[in-house]
N, C-alpha and C positions, 0 to 999 in steps of 0.2 A: 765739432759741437760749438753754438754759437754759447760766447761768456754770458752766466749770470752771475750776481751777488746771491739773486734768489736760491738758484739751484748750485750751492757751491760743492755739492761731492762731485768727485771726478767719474769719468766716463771710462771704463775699464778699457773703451776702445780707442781712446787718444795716446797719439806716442810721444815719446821722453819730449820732444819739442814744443807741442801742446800744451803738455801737464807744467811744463816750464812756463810756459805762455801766461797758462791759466793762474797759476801763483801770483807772476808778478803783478798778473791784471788786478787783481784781489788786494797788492798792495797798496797798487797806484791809487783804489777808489780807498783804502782805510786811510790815508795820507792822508789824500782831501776831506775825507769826514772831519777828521779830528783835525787839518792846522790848516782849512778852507783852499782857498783858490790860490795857485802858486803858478809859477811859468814853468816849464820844460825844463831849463836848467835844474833850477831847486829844487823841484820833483825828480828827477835824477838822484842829485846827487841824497837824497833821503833814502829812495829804491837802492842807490847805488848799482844804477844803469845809464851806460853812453847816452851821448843825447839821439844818435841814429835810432839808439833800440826804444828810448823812451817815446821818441819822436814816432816812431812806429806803434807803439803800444798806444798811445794816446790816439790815432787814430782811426784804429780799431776798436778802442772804448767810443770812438764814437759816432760812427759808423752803427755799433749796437743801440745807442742811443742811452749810454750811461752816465757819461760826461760831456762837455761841450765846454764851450772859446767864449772865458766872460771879459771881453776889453783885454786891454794891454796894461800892463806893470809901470814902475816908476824904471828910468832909465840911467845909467852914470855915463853913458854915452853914447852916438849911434842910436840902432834902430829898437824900440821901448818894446820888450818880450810880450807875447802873446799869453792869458793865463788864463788857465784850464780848471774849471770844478765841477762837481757830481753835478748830474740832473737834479733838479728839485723832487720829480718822481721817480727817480730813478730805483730806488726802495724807501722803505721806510722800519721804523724801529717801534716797540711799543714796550716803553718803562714803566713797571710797577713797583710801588713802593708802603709794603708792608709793615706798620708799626705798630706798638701798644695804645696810639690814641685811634689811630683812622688807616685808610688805606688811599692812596690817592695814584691816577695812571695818568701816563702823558704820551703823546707820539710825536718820534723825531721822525723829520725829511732825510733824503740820503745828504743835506749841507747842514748833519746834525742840529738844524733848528726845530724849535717845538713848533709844534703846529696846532695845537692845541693848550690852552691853558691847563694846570693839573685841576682834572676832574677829582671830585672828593668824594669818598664811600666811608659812614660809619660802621665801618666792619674793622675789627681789630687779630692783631696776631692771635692775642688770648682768646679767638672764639676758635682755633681749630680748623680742622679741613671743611666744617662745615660751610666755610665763607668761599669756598675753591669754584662754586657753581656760579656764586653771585658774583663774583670778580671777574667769571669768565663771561658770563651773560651781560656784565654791566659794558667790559671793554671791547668786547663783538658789538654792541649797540654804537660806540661811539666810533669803530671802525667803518659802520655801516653808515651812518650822519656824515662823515669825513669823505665815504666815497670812495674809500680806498681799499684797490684788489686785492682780494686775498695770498694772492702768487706773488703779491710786489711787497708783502711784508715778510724781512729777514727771520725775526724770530721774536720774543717775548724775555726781557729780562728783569730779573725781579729781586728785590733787596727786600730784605729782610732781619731782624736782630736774631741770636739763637747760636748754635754752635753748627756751623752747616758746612758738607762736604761739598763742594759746588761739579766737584767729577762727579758724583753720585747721584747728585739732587738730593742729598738726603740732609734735612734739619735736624738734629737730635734734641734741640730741647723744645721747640714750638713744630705745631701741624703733623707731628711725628702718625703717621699709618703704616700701613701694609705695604706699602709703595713706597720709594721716595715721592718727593712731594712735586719734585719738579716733572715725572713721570706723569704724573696726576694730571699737572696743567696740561702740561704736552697732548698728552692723549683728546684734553677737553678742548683745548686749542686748534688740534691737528697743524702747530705749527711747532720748532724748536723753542725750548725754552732752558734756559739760565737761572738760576738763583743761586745771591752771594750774600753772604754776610755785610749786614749795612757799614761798618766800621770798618772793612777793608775797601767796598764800594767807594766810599767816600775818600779813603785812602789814592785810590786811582783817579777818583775824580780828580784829584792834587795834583797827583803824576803830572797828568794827560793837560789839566786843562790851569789847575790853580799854583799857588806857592811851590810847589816841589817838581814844578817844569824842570827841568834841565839841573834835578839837584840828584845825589846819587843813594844819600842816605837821610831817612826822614821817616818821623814819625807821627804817623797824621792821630792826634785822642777825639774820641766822639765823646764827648759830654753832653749826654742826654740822662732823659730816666735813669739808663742806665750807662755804663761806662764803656766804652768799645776801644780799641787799638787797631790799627792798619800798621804795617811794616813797610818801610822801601827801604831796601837794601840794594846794592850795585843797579840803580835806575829800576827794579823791577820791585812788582808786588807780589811778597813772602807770604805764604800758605802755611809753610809746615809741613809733615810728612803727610796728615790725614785733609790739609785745611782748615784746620783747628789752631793754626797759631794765633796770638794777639788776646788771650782771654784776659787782659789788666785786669779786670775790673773784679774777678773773682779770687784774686792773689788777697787771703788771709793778712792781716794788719793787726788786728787786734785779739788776743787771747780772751777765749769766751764772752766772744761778741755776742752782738744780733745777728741772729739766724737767717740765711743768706736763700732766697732761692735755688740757690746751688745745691744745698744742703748743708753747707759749712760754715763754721761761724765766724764772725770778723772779717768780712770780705770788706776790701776796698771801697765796693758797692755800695755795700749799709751807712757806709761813713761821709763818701765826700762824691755821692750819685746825687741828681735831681729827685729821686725818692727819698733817697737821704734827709736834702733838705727839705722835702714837705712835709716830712714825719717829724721833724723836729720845729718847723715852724707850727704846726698843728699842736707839738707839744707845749709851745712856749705859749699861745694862745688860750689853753687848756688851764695853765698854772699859773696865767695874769702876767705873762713878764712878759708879753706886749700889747700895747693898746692899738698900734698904727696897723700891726694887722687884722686886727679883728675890725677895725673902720674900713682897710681897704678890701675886706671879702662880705662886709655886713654880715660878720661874726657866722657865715657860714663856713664852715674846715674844709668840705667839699671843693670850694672855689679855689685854693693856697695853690698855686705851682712855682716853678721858679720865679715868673716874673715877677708876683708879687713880693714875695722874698725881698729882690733883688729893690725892685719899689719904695718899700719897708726902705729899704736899708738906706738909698737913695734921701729919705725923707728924715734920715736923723736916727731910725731905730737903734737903738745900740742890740739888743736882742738879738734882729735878723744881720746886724755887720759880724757879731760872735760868729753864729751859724755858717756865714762864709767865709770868713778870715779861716775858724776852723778846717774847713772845705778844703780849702787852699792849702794848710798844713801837711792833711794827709796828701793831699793830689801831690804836692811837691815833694814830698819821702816819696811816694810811690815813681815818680817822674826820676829820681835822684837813681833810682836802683834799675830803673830803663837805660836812665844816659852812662851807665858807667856797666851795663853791658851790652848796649849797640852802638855807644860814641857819636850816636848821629849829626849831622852840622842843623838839623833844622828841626822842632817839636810843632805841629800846628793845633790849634784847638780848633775845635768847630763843634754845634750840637747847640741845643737850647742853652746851656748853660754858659755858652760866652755871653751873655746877657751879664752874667755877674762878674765879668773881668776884672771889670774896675775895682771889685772887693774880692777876689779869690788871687789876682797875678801878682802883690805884692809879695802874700804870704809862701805861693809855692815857691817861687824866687827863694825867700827866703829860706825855705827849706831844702831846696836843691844847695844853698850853700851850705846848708849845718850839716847834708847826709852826705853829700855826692864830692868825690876826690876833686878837689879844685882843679886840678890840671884837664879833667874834662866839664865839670859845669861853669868856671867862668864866662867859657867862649859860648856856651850852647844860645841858640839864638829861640824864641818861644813869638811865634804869630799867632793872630788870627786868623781862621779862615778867609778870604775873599768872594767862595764861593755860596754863602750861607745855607739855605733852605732848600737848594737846587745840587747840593755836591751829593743827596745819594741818589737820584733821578738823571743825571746827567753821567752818573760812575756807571750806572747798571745798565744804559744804553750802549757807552762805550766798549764797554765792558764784553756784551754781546759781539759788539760788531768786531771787534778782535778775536770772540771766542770762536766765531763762524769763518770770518776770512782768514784767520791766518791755519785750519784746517789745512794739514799734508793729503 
C-alpha cells in the first residue's frame, strides 16, 4: 500500500515491516512540519534512524511525491548535506478558532505555512451548535477558492474556550448537544476532526513552536476574557484524567464573591479576568472616578475592553492603574500557589491582557513573593508570549497533525 498522510489508518493486510515503514514514514513528514527542512543526518537522529534506513525512507517519501531535495545545508566540512522538506501540496490542514468575540479559519500547507490569511466569521461560542452549519459552509467555501482537494486535507482542528474532552469531542460547558460536538463537525465535514481547549492549544503552540521549545516544565496562563492554564510537564502537554486539567481561572479567591459563570462565587475569573476588568472599568465610569475613560469610549460602556483600560492607564488614569495593579495582585497569589505545586522553570503569559504588562507584572511579582515559599518563586522566570495572536491557530493545526500521524 502506497504511504499517505491522508489515509493514515493502517491496512490490515500490510506486515509487521510495512506497518513499521508506515510509522516512521508518518514521523519523517511530522518533523518536517513542525522544525522545516533538515538534512538526512538530523532527521535521523530526531527519528532515531540510521542514516541507510533514513536514507531509504526519504526516498520512498519521494518517489510518493511527499517530500523532495530543497538545496543543500550549511557545511563544517567536505561535502554541504542535501535537505529534504514536505511538498508544499503534499497535504494540507484547516484551523479553526472559536471564541467569545468571532470565529476565525485558517489553512496550513504540509511546510506548516498559512496559505491563507485568518478568514473572519461573526459567529461566537455563545451562539451554540447553531453556528456548526455556518462555519462548516463558510470553510468548504474557502477550501473550494483555495483549489484545494478534498483527499489532500489531513483533517480539521479546532480551539475553543470551555471545559472539553478532546478523546471525546465532547465540550461541557459551550455547544454542549446530543453528540459530541466534534462528531457534529466531523460528520458535516466528512473529514477527521479535533477540538481542544484554547489554553492548552496555546500551551503546545509553546511546546512546539514558542518559549517552552526545549523547556521540560512550564506553564503557558491565557489571559484573555477569561483565564485559561496549559501544563507542560516532562516536555509534554498535561490533560488530566478526563482533559479537564488547567481550570486556573475558576479556583475560588474570594469568600462570597461575584458570581462566576461557573456557578461559584469568588472565582479567580471575576477578579483579575479581562471581564473583570471591563466591569470595573464600566463601574468606575458609572461613579465619576474616571474622566479619561469616558473620553476614550465617548462615554459609551459598550466600547471599554482591555485595551482601553490599559490606554487609560497609559495616559495618567490612576483609576484604571488601581484596576490593574489590583489584577496583578490576585493573578500573582494565584501564580504563587501554581509555582509551589508544579515548580515550573518557566510561567508564559499570552492573551489580550499582555497588553497590560507593563501595569499588572510589577504587582504579581510582587505577590508571588508575599505568597509563594521563596526557595521556589525567587528563580521562577515569567515571559511573554512571542507567539501573540497566532499561538491558538497554529497550536490547533499542530496539534491535529500529531493527533493523526502519530496514530498506532
Amino acid at each position: 500500500m502506497t504511504f499517505s498522510p491522508v489515509n493514515y489508518l493502517e491496512d490490515s493486510d500490510m506486515n509487521v515491516v510495512e506497518l513499521k515503514n508506515n510509522f516512521q514514514k508518518r514521523k519523517i513528514i511530522k518533523h518536517l512540519f513542525l522544525y522545516g527542512s533538515m538534512a538526512n543526518t538530523d532527521l535521523g537522529k530526531y527519528v532515531k534512524l540510521s542514516t541507510p534506513k533514513i536514507i531509504s525512507l526519504l526516498n520512498e517519501l519521494k518517489s510518493e511525491g511527499l517530500i523532495e531535495e530543497l538545496g543543500q545545508g550549511n557545511s563544517s566540512g567536505g561535502r554541504r548535506p542535501n535537505l529534504y522538506g514536505n511538498k508544499e501540496d503534499a497535504f494540507y490542514i484547516v484551523g479553526i478558532s472559536i471564541n467569545i468575540y468571532q470565529t476565525s479559519v485558517s489553512i496550513f500547507n504540509a511546510r506548516n505555512q498559512k496559505i491563507t490569511d485568518d478568514q473572519i466569521l461573526p459567529l461566537t461560542i455563545s451562539h451554540g451548535t447553531a453556528i456548526i452549519g455556518s462555519i462548516v459552509e463558510f470553510t468548504e467555501k474557502m477550501i473550494r477558492e483555495m483549489q484545494i482537494p478534498k483527499d489532500k486535507i489531513l483533517g480539521i482542528g479546532i480551539e475553543m474556550p470551555g471545559i472539553v474532552d478532546s478523546k471525546t469531542g465532547i465540550n461541557k460547558t459551550y455547544m454542549v448537544s446530543d453528540r459530541p460536538v466534534a462528531e457534529v463537525f466531523s460528520q458535516k465535514f466528512g473529514l477527521e476532526v479535533l477540538i481542544e481547549n484554547d489554553a492548552k492549544t496555546r500551551a503546545f503552540a509553546e511546546l512546539r513552536f514558542g518559549l517552552a521549545y526545549s523547556k521540560r516544565n512550564v506553564l503557558a496562563i491565557h489571559l484573555d476574557w477569561g483565564i485559561g492554564l496549559g501544563i507542560i510537564v516532562n516536555g509534554k502537554l498535561y490533560r488530566g484524567r478526563d482533559g479537564f486539567a488547567g481550570e486556573f481561572g475558576h479556583i475560588p479567591m474570594i469568600d462570597n464573591g461575584i458570581l462566576c459563570k461557573c456557578g461559584k462565587q469568588g472565582c479567580l475569573e471575576t477578579i483579575a479576568s479581562g471581564i473583570a476588568i471591563s466591569r470595573l472599568a464600566k463601574e468606575g465610569m458609572k461613579s465619576g472616578r474616571s474622566s479619561f475613560l469616558g473620553q476614550l469610549v465617548g462615554e459609551d460602556l459598550e466600547n471599554i475592553e482591555i485595551r482601553t483600560v490599559v490606554q487609560a492607564a497609559t495616559l495618567g488614569d490612576q483609576y484604571s492603574i488601581s484596576i490593574l495593579a489590583n489584577v496583578g495582585h490576585w493573578l500573582g497569589k494565584g501564580f504563587a500557589y501554581l509555582i509551589q505545586i508544579f515548580n515550573p522553570e518557566l510561567i508564559i503569559l499570552g492573551g489580550r491582557m499582555s497588553e497590560a504588562n507593563p501595569f499588572i507584572l510589577p504587582p504579581i511579582q510582587q505577590s508571588i513573593q508575599i505568597f509563594c515559599n521563596p526557595e521556589l518563586g525567587n528563580e521562577i522566570e515569567i515571559k511573554t508570549s512571542e507567539l501573540g495572536s497566532q499561538a491558538g491557530i497554529q497550536g490547533i493545526a499542530a496539534l491535529l497533525l500529531e493527533h493523526i500521524l502519530d496514530k498506532n
